[in-house]
N, CA and C atoms as a LAMMPS dump frame, in Angstrom:
ITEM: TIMESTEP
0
ITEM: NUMBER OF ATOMS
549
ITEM: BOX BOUNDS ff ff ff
-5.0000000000000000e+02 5.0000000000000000e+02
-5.0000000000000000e+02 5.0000000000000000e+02
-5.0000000000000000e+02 5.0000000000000000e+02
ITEM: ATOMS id mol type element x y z
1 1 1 N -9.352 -9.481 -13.39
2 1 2 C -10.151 -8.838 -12.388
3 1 3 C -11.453 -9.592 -12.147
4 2 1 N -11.804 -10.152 -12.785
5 2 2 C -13.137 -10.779 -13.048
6 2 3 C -12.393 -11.915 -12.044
7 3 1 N -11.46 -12.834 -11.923
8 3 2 C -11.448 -14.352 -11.633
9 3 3 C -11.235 -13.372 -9.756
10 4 1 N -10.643 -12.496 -9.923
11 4 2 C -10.785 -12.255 -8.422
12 4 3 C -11.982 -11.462 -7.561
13 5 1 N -12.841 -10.564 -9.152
14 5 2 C -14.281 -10.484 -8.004
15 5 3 C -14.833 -11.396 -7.628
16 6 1 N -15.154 -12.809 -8.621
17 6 2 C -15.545 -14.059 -7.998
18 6 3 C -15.6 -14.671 -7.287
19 7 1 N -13.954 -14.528 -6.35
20 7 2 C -13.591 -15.039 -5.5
21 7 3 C -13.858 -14.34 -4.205
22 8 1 N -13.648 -12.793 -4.49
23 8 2 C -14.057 -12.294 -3.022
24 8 3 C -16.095 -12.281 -2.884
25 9 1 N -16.616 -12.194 -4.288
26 9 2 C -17.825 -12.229 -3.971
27 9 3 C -18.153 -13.86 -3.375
28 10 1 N -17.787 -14.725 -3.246
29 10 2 C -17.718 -16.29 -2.857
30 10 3 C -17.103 -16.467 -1.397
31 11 1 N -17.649 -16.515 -0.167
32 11 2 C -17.299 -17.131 1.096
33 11 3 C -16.221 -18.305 0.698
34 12 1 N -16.475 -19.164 0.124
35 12 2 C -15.943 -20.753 -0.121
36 12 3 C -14.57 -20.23 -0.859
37 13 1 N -14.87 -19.629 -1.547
38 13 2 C -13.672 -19.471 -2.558
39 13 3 C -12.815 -18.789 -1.942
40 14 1 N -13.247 -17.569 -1.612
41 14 2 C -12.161 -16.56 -1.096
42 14 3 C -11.78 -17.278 0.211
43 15 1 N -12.189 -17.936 1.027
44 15 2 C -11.399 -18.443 2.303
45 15 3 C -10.657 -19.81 1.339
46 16 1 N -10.554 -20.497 0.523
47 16 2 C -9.804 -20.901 -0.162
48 16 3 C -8.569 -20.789 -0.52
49 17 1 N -8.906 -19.395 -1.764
50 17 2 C -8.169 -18.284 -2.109
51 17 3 C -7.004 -17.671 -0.753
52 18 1 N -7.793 -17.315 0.777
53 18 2 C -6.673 -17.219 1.227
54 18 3 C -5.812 -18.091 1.652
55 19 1 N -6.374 -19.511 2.121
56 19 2 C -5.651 -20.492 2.583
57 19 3 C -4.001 -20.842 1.914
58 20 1 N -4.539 -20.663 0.531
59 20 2 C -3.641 -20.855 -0.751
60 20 3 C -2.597 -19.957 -0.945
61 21 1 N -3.057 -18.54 -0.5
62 21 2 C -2.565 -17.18 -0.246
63 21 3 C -1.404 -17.101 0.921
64 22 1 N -1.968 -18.045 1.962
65 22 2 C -1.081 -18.096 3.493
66 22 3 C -0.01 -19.079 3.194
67 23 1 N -0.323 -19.944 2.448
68 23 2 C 0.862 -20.908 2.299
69 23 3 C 1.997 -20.205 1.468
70 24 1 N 1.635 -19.5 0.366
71 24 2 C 2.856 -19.001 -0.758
72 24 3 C 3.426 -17.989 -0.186
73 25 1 N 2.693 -17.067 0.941
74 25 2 C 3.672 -15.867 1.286
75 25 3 C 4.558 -15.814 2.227
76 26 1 N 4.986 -17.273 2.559
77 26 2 C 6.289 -17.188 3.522
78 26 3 C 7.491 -16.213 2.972
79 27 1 N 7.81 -16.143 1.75
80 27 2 C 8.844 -15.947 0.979
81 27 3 C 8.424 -13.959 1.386
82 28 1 N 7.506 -13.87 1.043
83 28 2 C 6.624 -12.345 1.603
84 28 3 C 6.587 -12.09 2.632
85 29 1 N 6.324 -12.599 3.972
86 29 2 C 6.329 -12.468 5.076
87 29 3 C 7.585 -12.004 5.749
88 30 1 N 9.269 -12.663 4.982
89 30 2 C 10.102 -11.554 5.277
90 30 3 C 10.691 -10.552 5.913
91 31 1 N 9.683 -9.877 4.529
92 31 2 C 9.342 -8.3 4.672
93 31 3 C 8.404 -7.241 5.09
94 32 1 N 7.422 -7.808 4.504
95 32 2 C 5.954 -6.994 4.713
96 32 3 C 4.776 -7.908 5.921
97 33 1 N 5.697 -9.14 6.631
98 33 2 C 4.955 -9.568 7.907
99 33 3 C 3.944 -10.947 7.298
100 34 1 N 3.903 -11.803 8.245
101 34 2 C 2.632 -12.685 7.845
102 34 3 C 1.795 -12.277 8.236
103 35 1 N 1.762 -11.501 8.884
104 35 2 C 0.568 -10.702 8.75
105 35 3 C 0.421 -9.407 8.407
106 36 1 N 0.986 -9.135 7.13
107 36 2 C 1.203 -7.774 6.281
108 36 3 C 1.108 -6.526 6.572
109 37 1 N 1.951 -6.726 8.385
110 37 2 C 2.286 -5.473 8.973
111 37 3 C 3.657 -5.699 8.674
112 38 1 N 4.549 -4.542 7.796
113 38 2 C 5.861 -5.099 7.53
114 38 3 C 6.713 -5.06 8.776
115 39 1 N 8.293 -5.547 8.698
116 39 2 C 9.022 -5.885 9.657
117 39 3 C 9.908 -4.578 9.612
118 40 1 N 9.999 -3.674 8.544
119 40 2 C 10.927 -2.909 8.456
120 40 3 C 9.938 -1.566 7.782
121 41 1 N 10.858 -0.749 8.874
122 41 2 C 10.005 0.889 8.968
123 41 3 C 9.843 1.641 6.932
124 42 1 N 10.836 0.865 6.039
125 42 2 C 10.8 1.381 4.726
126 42 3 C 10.341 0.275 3.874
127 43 1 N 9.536 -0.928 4.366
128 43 2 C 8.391 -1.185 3.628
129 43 3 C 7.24 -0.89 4.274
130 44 1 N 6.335 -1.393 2.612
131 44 2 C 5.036 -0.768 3.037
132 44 3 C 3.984 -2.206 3.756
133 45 1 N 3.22 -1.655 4.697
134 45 2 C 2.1 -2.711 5.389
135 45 3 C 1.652 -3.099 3.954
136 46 1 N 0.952 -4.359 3.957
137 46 2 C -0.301 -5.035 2.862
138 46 3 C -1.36 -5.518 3.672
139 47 1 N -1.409 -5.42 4.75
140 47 2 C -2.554 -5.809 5.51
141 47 3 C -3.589 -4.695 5.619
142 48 1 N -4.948 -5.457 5.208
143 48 2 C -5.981 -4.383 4.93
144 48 3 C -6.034 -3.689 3.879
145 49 1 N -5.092 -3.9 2.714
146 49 2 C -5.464 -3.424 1.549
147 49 3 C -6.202 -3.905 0.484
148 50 1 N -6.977 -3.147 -0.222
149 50 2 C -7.984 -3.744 -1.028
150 50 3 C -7.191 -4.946 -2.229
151 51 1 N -7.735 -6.217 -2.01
152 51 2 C -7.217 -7.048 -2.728
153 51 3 C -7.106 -6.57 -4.466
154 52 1 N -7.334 -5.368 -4.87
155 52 2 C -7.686 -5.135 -6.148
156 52 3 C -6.219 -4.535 -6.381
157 53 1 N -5.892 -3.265 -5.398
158 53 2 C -4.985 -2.762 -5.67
159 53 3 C -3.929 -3.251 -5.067
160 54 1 N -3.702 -4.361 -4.495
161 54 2 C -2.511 -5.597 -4.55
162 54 3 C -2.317 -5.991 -5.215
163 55 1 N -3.187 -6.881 -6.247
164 55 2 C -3.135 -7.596 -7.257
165 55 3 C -2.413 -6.504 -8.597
166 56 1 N -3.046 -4.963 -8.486
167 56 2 C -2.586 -4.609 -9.521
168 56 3 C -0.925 -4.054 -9.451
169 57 1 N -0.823 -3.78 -8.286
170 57 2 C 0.701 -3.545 -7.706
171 57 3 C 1.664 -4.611 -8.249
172 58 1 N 1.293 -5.446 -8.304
173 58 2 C 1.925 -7.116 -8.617
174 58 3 C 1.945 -6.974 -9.86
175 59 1 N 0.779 -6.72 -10.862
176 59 2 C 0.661 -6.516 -12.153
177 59 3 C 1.686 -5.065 -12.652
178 60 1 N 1.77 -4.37 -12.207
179 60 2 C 2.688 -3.503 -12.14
180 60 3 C 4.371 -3.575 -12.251
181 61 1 N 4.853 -4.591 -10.878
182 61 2 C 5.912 -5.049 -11.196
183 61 3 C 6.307 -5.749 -11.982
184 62 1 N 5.579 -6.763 -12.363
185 62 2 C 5.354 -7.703 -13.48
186 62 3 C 5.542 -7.117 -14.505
187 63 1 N 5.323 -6.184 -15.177
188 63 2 C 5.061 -5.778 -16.498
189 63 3 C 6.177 -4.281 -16.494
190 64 1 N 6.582 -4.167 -14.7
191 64 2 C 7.37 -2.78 -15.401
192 64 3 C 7.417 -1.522 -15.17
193 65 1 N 6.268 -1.389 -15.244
194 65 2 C 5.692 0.133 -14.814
195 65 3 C 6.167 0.42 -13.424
196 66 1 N 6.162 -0.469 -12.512
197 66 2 C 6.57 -0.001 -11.342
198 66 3 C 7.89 -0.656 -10.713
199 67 1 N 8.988 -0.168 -10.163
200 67 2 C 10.057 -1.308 -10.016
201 67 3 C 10.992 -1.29 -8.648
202 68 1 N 10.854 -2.617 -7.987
203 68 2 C 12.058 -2.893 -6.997
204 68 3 C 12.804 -3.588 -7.14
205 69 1 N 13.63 -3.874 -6.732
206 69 2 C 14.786 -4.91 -7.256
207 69 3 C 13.808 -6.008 -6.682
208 70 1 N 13.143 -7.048 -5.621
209 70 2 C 13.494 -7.839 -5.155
210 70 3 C 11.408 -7.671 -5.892
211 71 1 N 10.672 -7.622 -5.761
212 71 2 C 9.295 -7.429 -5.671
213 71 3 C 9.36 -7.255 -7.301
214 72 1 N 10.051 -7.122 -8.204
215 72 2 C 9.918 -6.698 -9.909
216 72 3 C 10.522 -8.359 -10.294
217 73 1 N 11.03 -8.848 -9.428
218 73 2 C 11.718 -10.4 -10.043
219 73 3 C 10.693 -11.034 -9.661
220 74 1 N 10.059 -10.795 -8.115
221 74 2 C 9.556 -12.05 -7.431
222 74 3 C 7.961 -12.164 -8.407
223 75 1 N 7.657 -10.678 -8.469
224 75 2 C 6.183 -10.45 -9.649
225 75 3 C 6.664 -11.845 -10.906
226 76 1 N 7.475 -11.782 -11.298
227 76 2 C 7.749 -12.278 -12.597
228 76 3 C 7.177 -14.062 -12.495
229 77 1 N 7.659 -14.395 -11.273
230 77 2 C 8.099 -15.738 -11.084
231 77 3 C 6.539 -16.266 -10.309
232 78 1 N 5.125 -15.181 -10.415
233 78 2 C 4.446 -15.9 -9.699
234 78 3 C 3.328 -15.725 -10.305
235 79 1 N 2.291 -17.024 -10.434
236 79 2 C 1.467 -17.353 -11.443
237 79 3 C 0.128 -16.543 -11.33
238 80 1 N -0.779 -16.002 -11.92
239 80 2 C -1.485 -15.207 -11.979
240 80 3 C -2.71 -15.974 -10.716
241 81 1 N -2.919 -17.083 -9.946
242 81 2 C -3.285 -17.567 -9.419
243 81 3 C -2.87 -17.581 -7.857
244 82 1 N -1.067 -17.39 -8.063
245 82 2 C -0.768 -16.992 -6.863
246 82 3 C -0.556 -15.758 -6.757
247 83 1 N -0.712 -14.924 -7.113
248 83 2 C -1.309 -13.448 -7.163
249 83 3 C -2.322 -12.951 -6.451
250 84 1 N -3.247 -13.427 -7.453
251 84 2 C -4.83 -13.304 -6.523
252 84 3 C -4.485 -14.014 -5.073
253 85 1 N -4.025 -14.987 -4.652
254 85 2 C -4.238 -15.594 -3.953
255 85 3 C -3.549 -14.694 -2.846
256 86 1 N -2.345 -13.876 -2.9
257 86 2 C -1.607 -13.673 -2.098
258 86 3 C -2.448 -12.285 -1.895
259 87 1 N -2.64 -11.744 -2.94
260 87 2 C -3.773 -10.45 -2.56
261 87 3 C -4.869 -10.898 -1.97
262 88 1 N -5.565 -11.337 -2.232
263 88 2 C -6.996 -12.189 -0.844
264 88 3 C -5.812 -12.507 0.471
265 89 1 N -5.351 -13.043 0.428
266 89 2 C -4.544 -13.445 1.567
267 89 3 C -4.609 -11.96 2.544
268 90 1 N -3.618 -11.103 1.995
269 90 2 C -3.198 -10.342 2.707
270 90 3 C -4.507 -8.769 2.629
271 91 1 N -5.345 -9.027 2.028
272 91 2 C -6.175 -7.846 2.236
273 91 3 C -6.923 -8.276 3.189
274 92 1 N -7.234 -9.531 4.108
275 92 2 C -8.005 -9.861 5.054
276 92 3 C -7.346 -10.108 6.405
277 93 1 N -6.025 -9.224 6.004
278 93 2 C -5.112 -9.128 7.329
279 93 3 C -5.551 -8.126 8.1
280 94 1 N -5.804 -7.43 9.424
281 94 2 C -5.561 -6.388 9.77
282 94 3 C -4.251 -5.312 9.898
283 95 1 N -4.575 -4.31 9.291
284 95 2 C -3.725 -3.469 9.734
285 95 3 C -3.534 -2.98 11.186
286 96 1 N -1.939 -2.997 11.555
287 96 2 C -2.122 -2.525 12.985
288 96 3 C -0.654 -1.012 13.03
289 97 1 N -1.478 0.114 13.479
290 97 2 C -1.321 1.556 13.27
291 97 3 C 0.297 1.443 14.243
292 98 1 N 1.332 2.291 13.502
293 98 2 C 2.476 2.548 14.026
294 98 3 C 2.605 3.749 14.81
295 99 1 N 3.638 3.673 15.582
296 99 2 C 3.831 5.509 16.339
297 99 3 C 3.987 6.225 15.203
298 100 1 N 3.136 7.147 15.886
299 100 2 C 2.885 8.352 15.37
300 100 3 C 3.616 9.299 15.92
301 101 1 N 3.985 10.88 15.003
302 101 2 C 4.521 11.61 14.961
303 101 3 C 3.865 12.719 16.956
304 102 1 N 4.329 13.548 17.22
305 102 2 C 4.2 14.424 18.27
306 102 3 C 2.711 14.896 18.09
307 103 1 N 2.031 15.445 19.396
308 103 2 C 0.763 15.883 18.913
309 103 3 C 0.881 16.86 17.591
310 104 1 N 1.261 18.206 18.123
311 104 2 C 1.386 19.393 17.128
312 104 3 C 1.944 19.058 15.312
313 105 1 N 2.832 17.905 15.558
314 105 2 C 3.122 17.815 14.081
315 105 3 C 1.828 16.639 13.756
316 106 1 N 1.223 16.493 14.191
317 106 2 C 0.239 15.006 13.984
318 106 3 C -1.199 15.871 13.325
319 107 1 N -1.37 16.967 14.429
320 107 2 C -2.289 17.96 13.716
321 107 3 C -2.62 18.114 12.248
322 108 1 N -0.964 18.956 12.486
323 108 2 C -0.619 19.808 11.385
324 108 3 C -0.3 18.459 9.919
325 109 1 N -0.359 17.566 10.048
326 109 2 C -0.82 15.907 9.328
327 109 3 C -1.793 15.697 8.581
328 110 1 N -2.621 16.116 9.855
329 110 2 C -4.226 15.781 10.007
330 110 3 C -5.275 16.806 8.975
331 111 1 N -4.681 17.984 8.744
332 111 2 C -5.119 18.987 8.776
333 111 3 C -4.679 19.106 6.951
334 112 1 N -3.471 18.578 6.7
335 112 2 C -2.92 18.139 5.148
336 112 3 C -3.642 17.54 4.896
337 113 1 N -3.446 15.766 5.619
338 113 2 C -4.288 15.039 4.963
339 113 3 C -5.713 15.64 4.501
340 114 1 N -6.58 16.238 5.072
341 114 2 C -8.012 16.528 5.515
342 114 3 C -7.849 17.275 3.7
343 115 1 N -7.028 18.259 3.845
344 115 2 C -7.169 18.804 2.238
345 115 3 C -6.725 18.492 1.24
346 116 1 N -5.593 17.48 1.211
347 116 2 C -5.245 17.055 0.083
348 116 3 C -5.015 15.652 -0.493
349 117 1 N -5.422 15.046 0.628
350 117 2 C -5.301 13.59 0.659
351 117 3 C -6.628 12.878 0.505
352 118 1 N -7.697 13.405 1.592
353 118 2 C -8.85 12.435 1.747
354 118 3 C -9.666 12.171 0.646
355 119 1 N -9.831 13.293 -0.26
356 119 2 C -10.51 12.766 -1.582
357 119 3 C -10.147 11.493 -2.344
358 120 1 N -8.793 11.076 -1.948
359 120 2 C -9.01 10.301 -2.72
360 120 3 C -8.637 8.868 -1.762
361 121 1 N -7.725 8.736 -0.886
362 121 2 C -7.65 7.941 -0.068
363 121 3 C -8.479 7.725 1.227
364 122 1 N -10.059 8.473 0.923
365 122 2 C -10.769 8.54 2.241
366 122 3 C -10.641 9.162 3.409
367 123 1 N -11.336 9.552 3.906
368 123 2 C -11.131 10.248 5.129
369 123 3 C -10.48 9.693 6.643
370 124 1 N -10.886 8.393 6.154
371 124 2 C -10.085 8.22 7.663
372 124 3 C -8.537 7.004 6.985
373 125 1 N -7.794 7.28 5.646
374 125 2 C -7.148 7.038 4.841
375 125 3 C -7.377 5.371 4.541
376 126 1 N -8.382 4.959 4.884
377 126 2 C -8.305 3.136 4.595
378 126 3 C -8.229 2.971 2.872
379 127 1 N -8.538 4.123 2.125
380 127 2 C -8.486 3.476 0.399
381 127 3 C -9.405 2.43 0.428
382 128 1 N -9.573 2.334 -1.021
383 128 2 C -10.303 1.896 -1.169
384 128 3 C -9.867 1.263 -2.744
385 129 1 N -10.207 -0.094 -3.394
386 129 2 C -10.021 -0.81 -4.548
387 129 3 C -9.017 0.004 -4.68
388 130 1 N -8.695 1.013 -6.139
389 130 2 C -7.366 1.104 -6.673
390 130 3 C -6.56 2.316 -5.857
391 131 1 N -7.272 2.856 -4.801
392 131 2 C -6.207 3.678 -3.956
393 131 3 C -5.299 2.831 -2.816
394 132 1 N -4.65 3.298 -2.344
395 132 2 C -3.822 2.367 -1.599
396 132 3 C -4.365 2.889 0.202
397 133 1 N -4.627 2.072 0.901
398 133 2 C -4.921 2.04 2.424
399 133 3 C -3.329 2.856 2.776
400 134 1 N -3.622 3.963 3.644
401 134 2 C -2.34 4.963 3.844
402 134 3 C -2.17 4.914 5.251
403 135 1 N -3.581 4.413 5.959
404 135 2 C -3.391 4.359 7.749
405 135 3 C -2.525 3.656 8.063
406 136 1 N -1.55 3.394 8.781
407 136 2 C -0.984 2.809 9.547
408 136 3 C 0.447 2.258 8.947
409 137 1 N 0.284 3.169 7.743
410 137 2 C 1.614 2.62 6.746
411 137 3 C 3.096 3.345 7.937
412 138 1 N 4.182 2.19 7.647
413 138 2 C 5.497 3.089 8.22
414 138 3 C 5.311 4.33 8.092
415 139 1 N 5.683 5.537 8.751
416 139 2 C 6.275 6.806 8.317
417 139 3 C 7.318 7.1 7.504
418 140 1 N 8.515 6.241 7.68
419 140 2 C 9.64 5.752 6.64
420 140 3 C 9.465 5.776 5.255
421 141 1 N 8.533 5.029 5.259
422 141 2 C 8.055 4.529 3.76
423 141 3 C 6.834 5.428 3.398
424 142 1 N 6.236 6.157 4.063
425 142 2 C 5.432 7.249 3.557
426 142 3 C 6.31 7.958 3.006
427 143 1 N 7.225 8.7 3.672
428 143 2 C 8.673 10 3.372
429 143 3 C 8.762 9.581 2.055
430 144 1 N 9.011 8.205 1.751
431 144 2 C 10.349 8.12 0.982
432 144 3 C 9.251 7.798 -0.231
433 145 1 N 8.15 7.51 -0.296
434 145 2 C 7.361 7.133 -1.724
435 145 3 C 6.609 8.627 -1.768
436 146 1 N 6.463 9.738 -0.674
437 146 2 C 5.689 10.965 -1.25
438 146 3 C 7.459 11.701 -1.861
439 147 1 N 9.014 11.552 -1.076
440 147 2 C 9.563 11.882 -1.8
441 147 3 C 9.754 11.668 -3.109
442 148 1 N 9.535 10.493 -3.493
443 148 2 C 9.61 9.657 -5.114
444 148 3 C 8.747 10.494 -5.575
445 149 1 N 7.467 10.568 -5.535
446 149 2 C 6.614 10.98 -6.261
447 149 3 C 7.15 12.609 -6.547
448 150 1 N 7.516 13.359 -5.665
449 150 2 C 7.952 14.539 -5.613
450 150 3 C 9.053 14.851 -6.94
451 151 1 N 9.905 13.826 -7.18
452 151 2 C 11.009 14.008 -7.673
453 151 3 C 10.61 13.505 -9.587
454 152 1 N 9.531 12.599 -9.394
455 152 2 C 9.381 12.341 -10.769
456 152 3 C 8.798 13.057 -12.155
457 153 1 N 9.065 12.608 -12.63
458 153 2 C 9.47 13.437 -14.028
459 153 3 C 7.537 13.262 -14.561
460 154 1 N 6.854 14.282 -15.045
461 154 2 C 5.638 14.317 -15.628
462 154 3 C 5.598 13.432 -16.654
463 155 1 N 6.415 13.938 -17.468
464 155 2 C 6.43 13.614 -19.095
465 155 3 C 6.57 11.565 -18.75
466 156 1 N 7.326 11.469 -17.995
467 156 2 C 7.114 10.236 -17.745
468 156 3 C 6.638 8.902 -17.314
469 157 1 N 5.272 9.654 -16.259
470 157 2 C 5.067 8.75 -15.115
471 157 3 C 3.335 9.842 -15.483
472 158 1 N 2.648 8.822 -15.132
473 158 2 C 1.426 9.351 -15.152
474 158 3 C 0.397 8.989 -13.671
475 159 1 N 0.772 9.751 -13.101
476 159 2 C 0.199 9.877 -11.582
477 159 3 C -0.186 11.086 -11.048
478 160 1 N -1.548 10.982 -10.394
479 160 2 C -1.76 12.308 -10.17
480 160 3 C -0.887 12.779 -8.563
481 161 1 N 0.113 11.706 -8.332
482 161 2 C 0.766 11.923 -7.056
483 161 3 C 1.629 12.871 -7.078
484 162 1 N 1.895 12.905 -8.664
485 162 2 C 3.248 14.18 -8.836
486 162 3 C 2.593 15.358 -8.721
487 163 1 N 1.554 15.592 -8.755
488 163 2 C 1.313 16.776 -8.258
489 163 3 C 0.822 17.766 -7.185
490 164 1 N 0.337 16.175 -5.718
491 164 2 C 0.181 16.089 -5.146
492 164 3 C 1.189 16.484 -3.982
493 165 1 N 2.307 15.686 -4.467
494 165 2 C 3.672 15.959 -3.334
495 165 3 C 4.532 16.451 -3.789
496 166 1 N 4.217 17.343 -5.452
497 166 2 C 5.135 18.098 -6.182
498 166 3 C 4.994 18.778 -4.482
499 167 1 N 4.137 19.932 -4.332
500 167 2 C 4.631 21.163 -4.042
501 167 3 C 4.59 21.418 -2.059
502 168 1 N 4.931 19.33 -2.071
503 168 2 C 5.305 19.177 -0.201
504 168 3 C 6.434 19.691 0.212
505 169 1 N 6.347 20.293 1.031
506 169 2 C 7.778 20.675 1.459
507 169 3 C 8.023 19.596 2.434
508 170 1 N 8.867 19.678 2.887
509 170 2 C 9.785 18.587 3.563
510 170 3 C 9.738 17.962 4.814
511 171 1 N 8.633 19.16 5.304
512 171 2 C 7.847 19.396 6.799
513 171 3 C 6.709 19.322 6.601
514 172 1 N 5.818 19.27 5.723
515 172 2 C 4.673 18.713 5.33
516 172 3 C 4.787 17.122 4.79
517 173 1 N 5.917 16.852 4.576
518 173 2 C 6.176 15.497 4.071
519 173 3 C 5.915 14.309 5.501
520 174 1 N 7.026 15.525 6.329
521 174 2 C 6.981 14.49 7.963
522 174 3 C 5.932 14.828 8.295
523 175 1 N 5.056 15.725 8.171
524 175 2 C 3.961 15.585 9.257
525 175 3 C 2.977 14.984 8.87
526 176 1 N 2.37 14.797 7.222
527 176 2 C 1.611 13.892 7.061
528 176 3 C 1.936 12.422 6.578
529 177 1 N 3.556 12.448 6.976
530 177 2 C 3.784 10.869 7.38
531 177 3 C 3.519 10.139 8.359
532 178 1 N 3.992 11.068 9.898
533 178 2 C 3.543 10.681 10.914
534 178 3 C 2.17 10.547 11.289
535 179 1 N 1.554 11.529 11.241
536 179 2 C 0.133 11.62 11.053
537 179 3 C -0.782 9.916 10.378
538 180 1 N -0.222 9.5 9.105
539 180 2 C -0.72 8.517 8.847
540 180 3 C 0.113 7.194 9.401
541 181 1 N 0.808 7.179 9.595
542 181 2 C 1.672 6.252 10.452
543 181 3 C 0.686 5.752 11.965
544 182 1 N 0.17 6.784 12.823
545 182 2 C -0.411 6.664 13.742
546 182 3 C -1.963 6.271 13.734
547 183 1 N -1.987 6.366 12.589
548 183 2 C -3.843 6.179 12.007
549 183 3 C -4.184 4.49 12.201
């Protein structure tokens, strides 16, 4: 954490850092866009996310705790240098906001988020260091990671998300998917 506050506190470095960042994520780009608006509605954007909680997402797959088939191998195979690098890279992307859900269900989104979301992902959902930026994420991939969280086991997983989207119903799921989808 230290070799990457350095770098974002450093003009020289961090435009470095991303240069270095733009070259390695062809293999990334894929999926989640070269410019880390993804290509597919069930991944998640990386553009505009805090380079902290990229890097630790990566550290995550790497080690386990968190797992995809294709993102838990590729963690493995990439050097703690191209890490940082690909997190600077892609946190100085812009995010650009997807369709959004109908007015009335966008509200009724708005109105979730407002109570159970913004404390910790901000009010207007950009996150911040270890929360994750939620604006403009797919709706797809909102559903399907507040369903995960919904379904996981306490005793196992230590997130305060399980208790968050423990008690979403299924129509609160879509509406503050869409809702942040359009953000």
């Amino acid at each position: 954490m230290a070799q990457l506050n350095a770098i974002m506190a450093d003009d020289t470095k961090r435009q470095a850092s991303y240069d270095a960042g733009h070259e390695r994520i062809r293999f990334c780009g894929y999926c989640h866009g070269e410019d880390g608006n993804s290509k597919r509605e069930y991944i998640p954007n990386l553009a505009s996310q805090h380079p902290l909680y990229l890097f630790n997402q990566f550290e995550k797959f790497r080690d386990g705790s968190r797992e995809d088939y294709v993102m838990s191998q590729l963690a493995k195979t990439l050097s703690l240098e191209e890490r940082i690098n690909i997190a600077v890279y892609y946190s100085q992307q812009t995010a650009k906001p997807r369709a959004g859900n109908d007015t009335e269900l966008s509200e009724a989104g708005g109105k979730l988020f407002a109570e159970r979301c913004a404390s910790c992902h901000g009010k207007d959902a950009q996150g911040f260091r270890d929360m994750p930026r939620l604006a403009g994420q797919p709706a797809e991939y909102l559903g399907i990671a507040l369903r995960r969280f919904k379904g996981m086991d306490p005793v196992k997983h230590s997130t305060p998300m399980i208790g968050i989207a423990g008690v979403l119903t299924a129509g609160e799921i879509e509406a503050l998917a869409g809702y942040l989808a359009g953000r």
